[in-house]
N, C-alpha and C positions, 0 to 999 in steps of 0.2 A: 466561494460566494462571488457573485458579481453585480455591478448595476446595470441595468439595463437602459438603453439613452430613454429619456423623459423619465427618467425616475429618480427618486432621491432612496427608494428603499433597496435595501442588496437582498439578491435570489441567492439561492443553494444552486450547485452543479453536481449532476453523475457525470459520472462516464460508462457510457455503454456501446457496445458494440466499434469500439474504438473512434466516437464521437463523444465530445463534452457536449450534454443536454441540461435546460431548465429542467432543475429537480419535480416542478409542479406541473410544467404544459409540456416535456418531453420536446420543446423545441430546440433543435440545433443550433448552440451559440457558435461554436469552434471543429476545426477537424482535426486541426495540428498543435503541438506542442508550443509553436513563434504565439500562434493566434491566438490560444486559453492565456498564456501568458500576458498579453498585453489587454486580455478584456477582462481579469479575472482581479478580483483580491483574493488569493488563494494560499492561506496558509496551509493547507494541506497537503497541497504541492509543493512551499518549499518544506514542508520536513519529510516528504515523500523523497526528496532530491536530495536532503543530505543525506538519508540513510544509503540511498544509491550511492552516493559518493562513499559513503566509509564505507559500506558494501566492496566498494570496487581497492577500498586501500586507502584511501585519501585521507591525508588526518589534518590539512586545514584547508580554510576554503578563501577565496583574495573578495572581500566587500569592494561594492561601486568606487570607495573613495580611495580604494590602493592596500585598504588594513586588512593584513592577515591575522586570522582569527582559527582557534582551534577546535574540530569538528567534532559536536557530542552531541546527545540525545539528552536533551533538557527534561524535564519533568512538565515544563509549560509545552514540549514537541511532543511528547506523550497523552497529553493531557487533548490537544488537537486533533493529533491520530485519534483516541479513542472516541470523541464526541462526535466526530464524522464519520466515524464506520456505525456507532449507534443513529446517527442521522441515516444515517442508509442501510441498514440495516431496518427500520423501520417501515421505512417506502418497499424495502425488496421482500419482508414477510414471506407473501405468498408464496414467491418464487424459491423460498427458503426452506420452505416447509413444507414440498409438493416432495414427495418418496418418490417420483419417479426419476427426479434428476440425482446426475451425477456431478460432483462440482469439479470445475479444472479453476484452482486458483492463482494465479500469472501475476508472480514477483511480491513484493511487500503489501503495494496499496490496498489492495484488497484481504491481504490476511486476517485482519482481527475480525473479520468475521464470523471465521473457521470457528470459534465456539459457540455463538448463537446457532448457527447452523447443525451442532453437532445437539444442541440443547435443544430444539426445536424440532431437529429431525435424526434424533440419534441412530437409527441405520445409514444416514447419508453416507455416499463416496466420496471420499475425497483424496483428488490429488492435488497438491500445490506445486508448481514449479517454479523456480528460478533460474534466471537466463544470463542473468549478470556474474561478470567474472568476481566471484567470490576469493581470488588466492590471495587479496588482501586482508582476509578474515583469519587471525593467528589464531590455529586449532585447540591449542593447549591454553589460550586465556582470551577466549573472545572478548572485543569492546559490547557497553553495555545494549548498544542497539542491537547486538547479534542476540543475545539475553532477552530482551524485549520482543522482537520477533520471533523466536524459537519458542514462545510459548505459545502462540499460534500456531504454528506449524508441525509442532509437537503434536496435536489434538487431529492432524492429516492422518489418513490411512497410509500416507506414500511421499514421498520429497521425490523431485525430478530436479536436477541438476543440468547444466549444458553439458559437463564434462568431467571423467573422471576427476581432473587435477579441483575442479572444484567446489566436491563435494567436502561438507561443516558439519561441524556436530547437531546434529535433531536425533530425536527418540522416537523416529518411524523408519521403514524400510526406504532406502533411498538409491536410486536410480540414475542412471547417466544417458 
């Protein structure tokens, strides 16, 4: 979400085609990752950011004021992922439920979609991939956001990986 100057009410933001847009007039707020950041209230982005981080290994993360703090998947980070992919999940309908596409789903933010998409158009394709170095992900007792994510991605036809060394447990054919 964000405010737009003269306004006291906050917009929803997509991302599409790798620009942040008003969810309602498809106007371009942002290009880049510095600029969504500083015009955005966006909790979505940061629990999109820690899951990157523990994705990537990281198990704490250094707050503004110096305090290190240890990096997990809260129920209230859950609770945010989910009500934002059904926020756009809503807007993207059509696009979701058109049998002619194939979906390419690229990294976490967009996963929870993967079962609306599967429930609305159960022939869909789907491939998901992940680009982030996963060898911080312990195979034999994933952290719970790996748990959290795999149930999306589980519901892909396919997992795509950067690279052998960092391919993780999912219950679809998985690729490098």
């Amino acid at each position: 979400y964000y405010i737009p100057e003269g306004s006291e009410e906050e917009r929803p933001v997509i991302f599409v085609d790798g620009e942040y847009r008003d969810a309602d007039t498809g106007e371009v707020i942002a290009r880049t990752e510095e600029q969504i950041k500083k015009k955005i209230k966006n909790k979505f982005y940061d629990v999109t950011k820690k899951i990157h981080n523990m994705i990537q290994g990281k198990k704490y993360d250094i707050l503004q004021d110096g305090t290190k703090v240890r990096l997990e998947l809260t129920d209230e980070d859950k609770k945010i992922y989910q009500e934002t992919l059904e926020y756009n999940r809503d807007r993207l309908k059509d696009v979701l439920v058109d049998p002619r596409n194939i979906f390419f789903i690229e990294d976490p933010q967009p996963a929870g979609l993967i079962p609306y998409i599967k429930q609305w158009n159960p022939k869909a394709r789907i491939i998901s991939r992940l680009h982030i170095d996963t060898s911080g992900v312990d195979k034999k007792n994933p952290q719970n956001f790996w748990q959290f994510l795999k149930q999306f991605w589980d519901k892909s036809d396919a997992m795509i990986f950067q690279t052998s060394e960092f391919i993780r447990p999912v219950n679809v054919p998985s690729l490098y």
